[in-house]
Every structure is written in structure tokens, then in C-alpha cells.
Backbone as CSV, one residue per row, in Angstrom:
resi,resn,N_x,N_y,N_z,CA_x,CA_y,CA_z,C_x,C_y,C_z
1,UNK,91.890,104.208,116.369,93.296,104.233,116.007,93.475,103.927,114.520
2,UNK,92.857,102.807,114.087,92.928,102.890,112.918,92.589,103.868,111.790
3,UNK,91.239,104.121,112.077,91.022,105.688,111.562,91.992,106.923,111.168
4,UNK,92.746,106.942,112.223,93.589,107.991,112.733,94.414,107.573,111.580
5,UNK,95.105,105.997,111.909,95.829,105.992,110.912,95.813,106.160,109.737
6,UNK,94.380,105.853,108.928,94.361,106.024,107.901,94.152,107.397,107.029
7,UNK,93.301,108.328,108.176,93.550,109.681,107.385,95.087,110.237,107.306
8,UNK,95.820,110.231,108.192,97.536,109.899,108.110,97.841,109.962,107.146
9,UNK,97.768,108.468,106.406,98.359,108.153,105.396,97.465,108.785,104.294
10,UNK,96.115,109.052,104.212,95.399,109.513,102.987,96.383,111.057,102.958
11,UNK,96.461,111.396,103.973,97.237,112.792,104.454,98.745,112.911,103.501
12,UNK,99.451,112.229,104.354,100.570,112.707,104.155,101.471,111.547,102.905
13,UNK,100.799,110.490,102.313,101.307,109.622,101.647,101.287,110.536,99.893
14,UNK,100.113,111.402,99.202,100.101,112.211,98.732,101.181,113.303,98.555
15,UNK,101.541,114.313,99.683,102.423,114.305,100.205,103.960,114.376,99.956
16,UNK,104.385,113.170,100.593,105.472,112.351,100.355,105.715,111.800,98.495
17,UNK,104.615,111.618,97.998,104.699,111.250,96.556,104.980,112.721,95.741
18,UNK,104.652,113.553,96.051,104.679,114.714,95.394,106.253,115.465,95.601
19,UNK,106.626,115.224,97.130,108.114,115.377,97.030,108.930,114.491,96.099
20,UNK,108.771,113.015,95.775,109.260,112.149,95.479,109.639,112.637,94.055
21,UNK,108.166,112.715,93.508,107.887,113.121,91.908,108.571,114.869,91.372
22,UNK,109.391,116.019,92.848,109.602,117.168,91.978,111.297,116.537,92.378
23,UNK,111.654,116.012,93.519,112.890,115.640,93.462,113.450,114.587,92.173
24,UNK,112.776,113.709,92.046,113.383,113.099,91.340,112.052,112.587,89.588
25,UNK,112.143,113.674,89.162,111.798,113.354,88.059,111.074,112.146,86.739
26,UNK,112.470,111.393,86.754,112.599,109.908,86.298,112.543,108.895,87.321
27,UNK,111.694,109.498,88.351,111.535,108.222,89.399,111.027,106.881,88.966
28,UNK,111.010,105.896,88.839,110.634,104.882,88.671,110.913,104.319,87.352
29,UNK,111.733,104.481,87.078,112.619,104.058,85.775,114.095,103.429,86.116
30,UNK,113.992,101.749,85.119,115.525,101.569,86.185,116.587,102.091,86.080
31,UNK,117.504,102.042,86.698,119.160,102.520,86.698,118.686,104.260,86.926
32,UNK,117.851,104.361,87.832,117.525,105.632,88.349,117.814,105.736,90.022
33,UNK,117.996,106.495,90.447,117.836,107.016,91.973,116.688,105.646,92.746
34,UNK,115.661,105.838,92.283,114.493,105.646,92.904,113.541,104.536,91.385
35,UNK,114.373,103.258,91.314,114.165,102.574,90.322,112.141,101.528,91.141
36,UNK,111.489,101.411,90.271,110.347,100.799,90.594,110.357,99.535,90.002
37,UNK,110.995,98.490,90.841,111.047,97.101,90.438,109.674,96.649,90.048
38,UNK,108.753,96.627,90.876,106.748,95.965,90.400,107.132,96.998,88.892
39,UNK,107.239,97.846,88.580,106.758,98.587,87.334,107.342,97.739,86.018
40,UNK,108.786,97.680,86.691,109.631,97.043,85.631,108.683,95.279,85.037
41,UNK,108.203,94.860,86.147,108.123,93.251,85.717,106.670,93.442,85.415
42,UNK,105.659,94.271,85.806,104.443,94.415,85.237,104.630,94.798,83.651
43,UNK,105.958,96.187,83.578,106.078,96.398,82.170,106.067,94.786,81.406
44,UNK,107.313,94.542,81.971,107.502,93.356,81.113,105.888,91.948,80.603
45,UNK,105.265,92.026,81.272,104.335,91.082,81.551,102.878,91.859,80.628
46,UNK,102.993,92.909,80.516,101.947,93.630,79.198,102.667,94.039,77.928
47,UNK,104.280,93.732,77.739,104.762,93.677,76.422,104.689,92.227,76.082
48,UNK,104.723,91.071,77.370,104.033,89.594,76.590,103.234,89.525,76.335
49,UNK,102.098,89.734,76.867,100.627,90.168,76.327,100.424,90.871,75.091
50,UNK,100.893,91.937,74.715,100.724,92.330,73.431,101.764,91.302,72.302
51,UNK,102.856,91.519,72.078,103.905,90.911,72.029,103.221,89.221,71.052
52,UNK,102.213,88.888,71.930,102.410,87.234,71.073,102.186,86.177,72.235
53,UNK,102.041,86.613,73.765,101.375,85.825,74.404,102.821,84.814,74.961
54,UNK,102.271,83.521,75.455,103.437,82.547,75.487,104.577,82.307,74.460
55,UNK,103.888,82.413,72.992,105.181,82.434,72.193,105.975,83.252,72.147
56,UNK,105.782,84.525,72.645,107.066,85.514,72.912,108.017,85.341,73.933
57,UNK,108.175,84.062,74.690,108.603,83.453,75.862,110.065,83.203,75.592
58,UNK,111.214,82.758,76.181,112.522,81.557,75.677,111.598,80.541,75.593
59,UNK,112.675,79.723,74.708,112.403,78.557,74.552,111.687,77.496,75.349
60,UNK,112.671,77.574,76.129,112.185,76.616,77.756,112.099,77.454,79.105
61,UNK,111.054,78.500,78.756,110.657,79.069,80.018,109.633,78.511,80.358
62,UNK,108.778,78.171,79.637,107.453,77.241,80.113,107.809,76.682,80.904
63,UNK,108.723,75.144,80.648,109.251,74.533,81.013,109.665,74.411,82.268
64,UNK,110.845,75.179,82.675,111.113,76.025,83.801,109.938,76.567,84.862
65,UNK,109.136,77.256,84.354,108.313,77.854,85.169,107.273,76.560,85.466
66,UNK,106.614,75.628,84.917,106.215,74.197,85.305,107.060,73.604,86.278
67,UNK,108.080,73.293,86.332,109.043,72.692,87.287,109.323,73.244,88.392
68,UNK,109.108,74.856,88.379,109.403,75.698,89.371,108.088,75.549,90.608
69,UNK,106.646,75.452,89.429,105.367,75.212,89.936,105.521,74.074,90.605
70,UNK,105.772,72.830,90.419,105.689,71.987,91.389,106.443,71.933,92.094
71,UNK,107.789,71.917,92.314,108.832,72.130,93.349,107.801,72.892,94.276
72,UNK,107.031,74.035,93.902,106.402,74.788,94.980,105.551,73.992,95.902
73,UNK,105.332,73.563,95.532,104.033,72.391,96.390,104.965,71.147,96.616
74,UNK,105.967,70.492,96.265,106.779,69.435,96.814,107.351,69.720,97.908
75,UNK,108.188,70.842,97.448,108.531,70.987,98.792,108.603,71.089,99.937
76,UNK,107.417,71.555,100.312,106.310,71.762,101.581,106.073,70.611,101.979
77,UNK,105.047,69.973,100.927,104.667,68.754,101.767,105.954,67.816,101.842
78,UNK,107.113,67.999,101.216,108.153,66.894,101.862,108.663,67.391,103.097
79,UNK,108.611,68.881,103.376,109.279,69.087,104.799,107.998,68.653,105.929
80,UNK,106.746,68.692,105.581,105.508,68.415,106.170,105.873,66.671,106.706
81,UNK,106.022,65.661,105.723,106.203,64.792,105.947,107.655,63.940,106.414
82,UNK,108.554,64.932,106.349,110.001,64.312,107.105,109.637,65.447,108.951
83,UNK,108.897,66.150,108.765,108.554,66.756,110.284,107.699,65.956,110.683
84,UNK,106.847,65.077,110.322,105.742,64.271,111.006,106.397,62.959,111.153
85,UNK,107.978,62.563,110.239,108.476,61.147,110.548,109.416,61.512,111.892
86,UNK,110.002,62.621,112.167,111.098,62.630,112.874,109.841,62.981,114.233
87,UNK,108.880,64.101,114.293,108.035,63.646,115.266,107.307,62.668,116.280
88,UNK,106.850,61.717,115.033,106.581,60.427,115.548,107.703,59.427,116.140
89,UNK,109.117,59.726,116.148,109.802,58.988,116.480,110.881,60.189,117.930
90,UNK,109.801,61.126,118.284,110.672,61.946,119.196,112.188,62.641,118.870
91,UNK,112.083,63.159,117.867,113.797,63.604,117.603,113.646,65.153,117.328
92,UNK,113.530,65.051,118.435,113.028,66.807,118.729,114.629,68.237,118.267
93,UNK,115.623,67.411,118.150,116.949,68.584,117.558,116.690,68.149,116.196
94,UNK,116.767,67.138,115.408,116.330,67.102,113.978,115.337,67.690,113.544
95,UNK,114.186,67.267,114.282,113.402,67.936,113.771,113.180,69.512,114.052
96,UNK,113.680,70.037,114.914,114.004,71.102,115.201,115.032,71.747,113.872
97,UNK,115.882,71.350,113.851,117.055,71.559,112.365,116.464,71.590,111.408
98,UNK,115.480,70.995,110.736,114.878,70.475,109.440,114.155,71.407,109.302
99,UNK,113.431,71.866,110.201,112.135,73.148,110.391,112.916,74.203,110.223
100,UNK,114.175,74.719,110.467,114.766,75.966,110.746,115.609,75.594,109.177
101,UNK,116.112,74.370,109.142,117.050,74.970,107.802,116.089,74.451,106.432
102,UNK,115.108,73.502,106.400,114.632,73.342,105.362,114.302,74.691,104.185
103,UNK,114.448,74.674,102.834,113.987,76.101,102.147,112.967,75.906,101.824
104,UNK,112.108,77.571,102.254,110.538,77.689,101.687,111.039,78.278,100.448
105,UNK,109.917,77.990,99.206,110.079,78.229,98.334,109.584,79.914,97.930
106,UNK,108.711,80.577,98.859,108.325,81.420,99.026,109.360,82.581,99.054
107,UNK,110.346,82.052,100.324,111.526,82.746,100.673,112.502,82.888,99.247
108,UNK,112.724,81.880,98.522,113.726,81.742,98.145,113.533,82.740,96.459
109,UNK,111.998,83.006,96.753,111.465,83.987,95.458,111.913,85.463,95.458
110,UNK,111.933,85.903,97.552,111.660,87.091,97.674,112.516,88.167,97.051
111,UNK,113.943,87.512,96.565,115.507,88.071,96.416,115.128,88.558,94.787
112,UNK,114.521,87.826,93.720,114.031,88.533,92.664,113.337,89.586,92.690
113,UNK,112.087,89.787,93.280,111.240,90.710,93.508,111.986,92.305,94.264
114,UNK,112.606,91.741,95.106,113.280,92.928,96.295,114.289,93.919,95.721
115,UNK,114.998,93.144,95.120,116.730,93.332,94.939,117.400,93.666,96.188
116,UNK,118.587,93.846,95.613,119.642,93.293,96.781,120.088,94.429,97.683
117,UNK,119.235,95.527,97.664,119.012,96.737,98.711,118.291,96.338,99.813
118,UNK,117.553,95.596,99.535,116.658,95.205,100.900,116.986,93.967,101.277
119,UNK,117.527,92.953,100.723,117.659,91.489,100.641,118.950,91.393,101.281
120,UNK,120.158,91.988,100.914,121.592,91.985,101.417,121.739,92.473,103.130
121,UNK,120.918,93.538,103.352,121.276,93.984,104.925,119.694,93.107,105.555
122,UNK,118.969,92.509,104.973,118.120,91.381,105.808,118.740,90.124,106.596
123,UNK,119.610,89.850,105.175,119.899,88.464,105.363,120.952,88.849,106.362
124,UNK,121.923,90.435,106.673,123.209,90.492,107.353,122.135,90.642,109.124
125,UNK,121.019,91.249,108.697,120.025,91.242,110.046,119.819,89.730,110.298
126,UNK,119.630,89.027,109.960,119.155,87.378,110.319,120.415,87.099,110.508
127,UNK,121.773,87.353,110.450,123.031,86.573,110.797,122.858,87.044,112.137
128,UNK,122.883,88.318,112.226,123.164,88.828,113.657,122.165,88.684,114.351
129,UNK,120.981,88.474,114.161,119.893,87.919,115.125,120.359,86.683,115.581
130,UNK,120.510,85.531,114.805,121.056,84.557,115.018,122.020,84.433,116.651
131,UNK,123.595,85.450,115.981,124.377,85.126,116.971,123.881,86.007,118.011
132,UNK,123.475,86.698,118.255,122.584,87.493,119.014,121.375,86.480,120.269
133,UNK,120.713,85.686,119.581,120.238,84.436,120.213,120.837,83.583,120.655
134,UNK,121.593,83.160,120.374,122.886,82.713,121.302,123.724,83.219,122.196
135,UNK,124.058,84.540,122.025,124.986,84.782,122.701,124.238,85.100,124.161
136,UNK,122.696,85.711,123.759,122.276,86.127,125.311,120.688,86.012,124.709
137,UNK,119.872,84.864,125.613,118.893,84.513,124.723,117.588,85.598,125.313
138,UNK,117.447,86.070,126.502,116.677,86.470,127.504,116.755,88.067,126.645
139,UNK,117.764,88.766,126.296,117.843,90.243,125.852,117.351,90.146,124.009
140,UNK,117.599,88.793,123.546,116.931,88.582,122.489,115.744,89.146,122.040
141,UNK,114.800,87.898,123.003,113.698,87.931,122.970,112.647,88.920,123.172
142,UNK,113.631,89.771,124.074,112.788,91.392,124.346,112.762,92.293,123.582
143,UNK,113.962,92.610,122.546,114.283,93.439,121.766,114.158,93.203,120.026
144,UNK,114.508,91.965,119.884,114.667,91.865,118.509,113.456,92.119,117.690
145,UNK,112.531,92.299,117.779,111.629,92.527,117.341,111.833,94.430,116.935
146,UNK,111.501,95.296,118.142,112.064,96.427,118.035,112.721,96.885,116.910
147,UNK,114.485,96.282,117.138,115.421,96.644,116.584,114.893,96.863,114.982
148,UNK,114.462,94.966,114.505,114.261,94.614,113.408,113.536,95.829,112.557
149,UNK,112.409,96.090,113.212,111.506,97.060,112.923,112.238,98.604,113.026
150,UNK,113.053,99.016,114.071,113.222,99.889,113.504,114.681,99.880,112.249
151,UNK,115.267,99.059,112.434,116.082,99.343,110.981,115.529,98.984,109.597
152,UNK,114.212,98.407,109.484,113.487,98.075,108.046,113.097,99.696,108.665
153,UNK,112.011,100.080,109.397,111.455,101.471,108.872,112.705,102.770,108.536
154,UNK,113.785,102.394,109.404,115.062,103.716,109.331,115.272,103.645,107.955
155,UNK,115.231,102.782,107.357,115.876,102.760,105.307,115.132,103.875,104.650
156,UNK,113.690,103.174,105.409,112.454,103.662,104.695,112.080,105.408,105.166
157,UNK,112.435,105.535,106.270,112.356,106.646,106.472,113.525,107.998,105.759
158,UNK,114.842,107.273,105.808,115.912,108.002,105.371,115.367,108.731,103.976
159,UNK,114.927,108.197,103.215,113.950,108.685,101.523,113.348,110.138,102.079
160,UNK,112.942,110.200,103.115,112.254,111.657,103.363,113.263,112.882,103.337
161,UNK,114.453,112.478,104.912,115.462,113.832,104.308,115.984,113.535,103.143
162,UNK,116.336,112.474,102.774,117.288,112.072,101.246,116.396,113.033,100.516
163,UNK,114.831,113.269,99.698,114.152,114.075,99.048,114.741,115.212,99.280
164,UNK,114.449,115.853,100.870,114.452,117.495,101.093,116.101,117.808,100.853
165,UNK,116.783,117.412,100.941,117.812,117.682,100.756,118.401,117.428,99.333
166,UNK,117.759,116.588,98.240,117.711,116.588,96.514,116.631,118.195,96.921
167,UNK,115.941,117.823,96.767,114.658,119.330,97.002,115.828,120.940,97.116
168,UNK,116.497,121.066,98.156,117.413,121.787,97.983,118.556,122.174,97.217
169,UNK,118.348,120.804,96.185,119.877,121.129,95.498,121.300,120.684,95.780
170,UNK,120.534,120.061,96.863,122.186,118.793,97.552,122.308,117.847,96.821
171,UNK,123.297,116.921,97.407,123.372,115.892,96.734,123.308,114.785,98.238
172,UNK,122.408,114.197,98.071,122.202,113.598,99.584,122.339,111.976,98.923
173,UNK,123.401,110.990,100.051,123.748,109.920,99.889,122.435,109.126,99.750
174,UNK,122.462,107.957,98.613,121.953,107.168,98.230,120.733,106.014,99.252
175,UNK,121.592,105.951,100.793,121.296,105.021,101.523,122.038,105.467,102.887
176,UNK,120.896,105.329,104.203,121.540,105.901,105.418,122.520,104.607,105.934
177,UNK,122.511,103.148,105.667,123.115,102.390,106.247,124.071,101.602,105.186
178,UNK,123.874,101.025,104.172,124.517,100.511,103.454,124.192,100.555,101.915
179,UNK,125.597,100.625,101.219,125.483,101.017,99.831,126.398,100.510,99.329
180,UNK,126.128,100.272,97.949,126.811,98.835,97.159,127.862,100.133,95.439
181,UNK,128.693,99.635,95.625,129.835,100.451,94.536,130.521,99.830,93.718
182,UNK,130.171,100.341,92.109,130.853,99.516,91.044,132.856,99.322,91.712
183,UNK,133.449,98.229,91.458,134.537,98.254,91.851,135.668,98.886,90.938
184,UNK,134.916,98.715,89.643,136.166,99.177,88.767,136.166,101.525,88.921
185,UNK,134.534,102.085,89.408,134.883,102.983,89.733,135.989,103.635,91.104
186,UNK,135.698,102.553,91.826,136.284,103.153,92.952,137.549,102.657,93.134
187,UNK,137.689,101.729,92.939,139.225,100.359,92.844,139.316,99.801,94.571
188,UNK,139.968,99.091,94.745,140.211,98.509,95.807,139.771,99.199,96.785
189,UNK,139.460,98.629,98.011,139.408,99.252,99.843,140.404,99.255,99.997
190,UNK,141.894,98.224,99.841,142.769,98.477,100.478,143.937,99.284,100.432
């Protein structure tokens, strides 16, 4: 199976890039159709490198990025060690709470890297999982997984007709589920 899968993708990922690259041209350039966030911050990270190294930095980005470094490792082990005090003393809804709302620092990175195409209808997926687990916990547990998966792959899939239909000379919407609009172009919803 794996096999399978992988000539697949040696297959058709080629492919898919080659539609990508006659539809859209300036792909991976920002404030484009099809902007390449990794490109943008790698760019940025070999114009510091040439550039002058750390001194081409702000002022107090060092700084910042030191503070950011340890928060990374504090944080953990303080939720590590307020989960092993409320443990040892049986307080199984606190500590239950503390585990679910404490912030990983990991998480709280992902919203830079992503942008807010993938990050905005996640976080609206984790609301509704949420009340979703509550409201009926047994149909939860069977499905949410599914669902989850198929609306991260449906985004990802929509890019294929979105291409063939640029490919034709259409003008095919931006996003099959949700899409974000300057306000001063469009003016009010109401």
C-alpha cells in the first residue's frame, strides 16, 4: 500500500504542479492567488544571511526571540508540574481544565506560519467540535475524526478544479468554503 502510494504521488504530484505553474504563473509570490508563505520567510532568512547576519536584525529581536526561547521550555514544564500537583492531590476536573486550557507554545506559533486561511476555519472547526461533544458525545466520537479530515482535504482538494477552470479561462472562486474580503471594497453586509 504504501508503494502504491508513493508511485501516486511520484505520479500525479508532478502533475498537479505543472497545472499549478501554467495556471497561475506568479505562483508563489505574495499578494498572489497561490502566495508561498515557507518561500516568503526562507526568502527573508537568506537576505539575513547575506545582509550582515544578526546585525541586520531590530533592535530587540534578539532579545525577544531569547525570551520567546525560554517561555518555550517554561511553559511545559510548569503545566507538567501544576498536572503532577493537582494529580497527587486527586482533582481530576482541574486537572482535567488545566490540560485542555493550558497554552502549548507550539500551538500558539502555528497562526504565523499558516495564515489565517487555514487557521480561521480550524479554530471555527475546534468550536464546533467542541459543542458537538457535548451536545451528543457517542456520534462525536465516531465521526469527528472523518469530518475533520475530510474538510482539511476538501480546501485542499478544491485547488484542482479551481486550476482547470483558471486553465480554461474562467475565473474560478478563490476558496470552496470560506473567504475573507477587504471591507472598504465591498462595504457593509447589511
Amino acid at each position: 500500500a504504501q508503494l502504491v502510494g508513493f508511485a501516486f504521488g511520484c505520479v500525479c504530484l508532478p502533475v498537479v504542479f505543472f497545472l499549478f505553474a501554467n495556471a497561475a504563473p506568479d505562483m508563489g509570490f505574495p499578494r498572489t492567488t497561490y502566495p508561498n508563505t515557507y518561500g516568503t520567510i526562507y526568502g527573508a532568512m537568506a537576505r539575513l544571511g547575506v545582509q550582515g547576519g544578526f546585525d541586520a536584525l531590530p533592535k530587540h529581536a534578539l532579545t525577544g526571540t531569547y525570551i520567546i526561547f525560554v517561555l518555550s521550555f517554561l511553559m511545559p514544564a510548569a503545566k507538567l508540574a501544576v498536572l503532577n500537583h493537582l494529580e497527587k492531590r486527586e482533582m481530576t476536573k482541574a486537572h482535567d481544565a488545566v490540560s485542555f486550557w493550558w497554552p502549548a507554545p507550539m500551538a500558539m506559533g502555528i497562526p504565523f506560519i499558516a495564515g489565517t486561511d487555514w487557521v480561521v476555519p480550524t479554530g471555527i472547526g475546534l468550536i464546533i467540535k467542541l459543542i458537538w461533544k457535548r451536545r451528543n458525545f457517542q456520534n462525536h466520537e465516531d465521526f469527528h475524526q472523518v469530518i475533520a479530515a475530510a474538510l482539511l482535504v476538501g480546501v485542499g482538494v478544491w485547488s484542482i478544479p479551481a486550476v482547470l477552470i483558471s486553465l480554461a479561462e474562467g475565473e474560478a472562486p478563490e476558496s470552496l468554503c470560506i473567504n475573507f474580503y477587504d471591507s472598504n471594497e465591498y462595504g457593509p453586509s447589511y
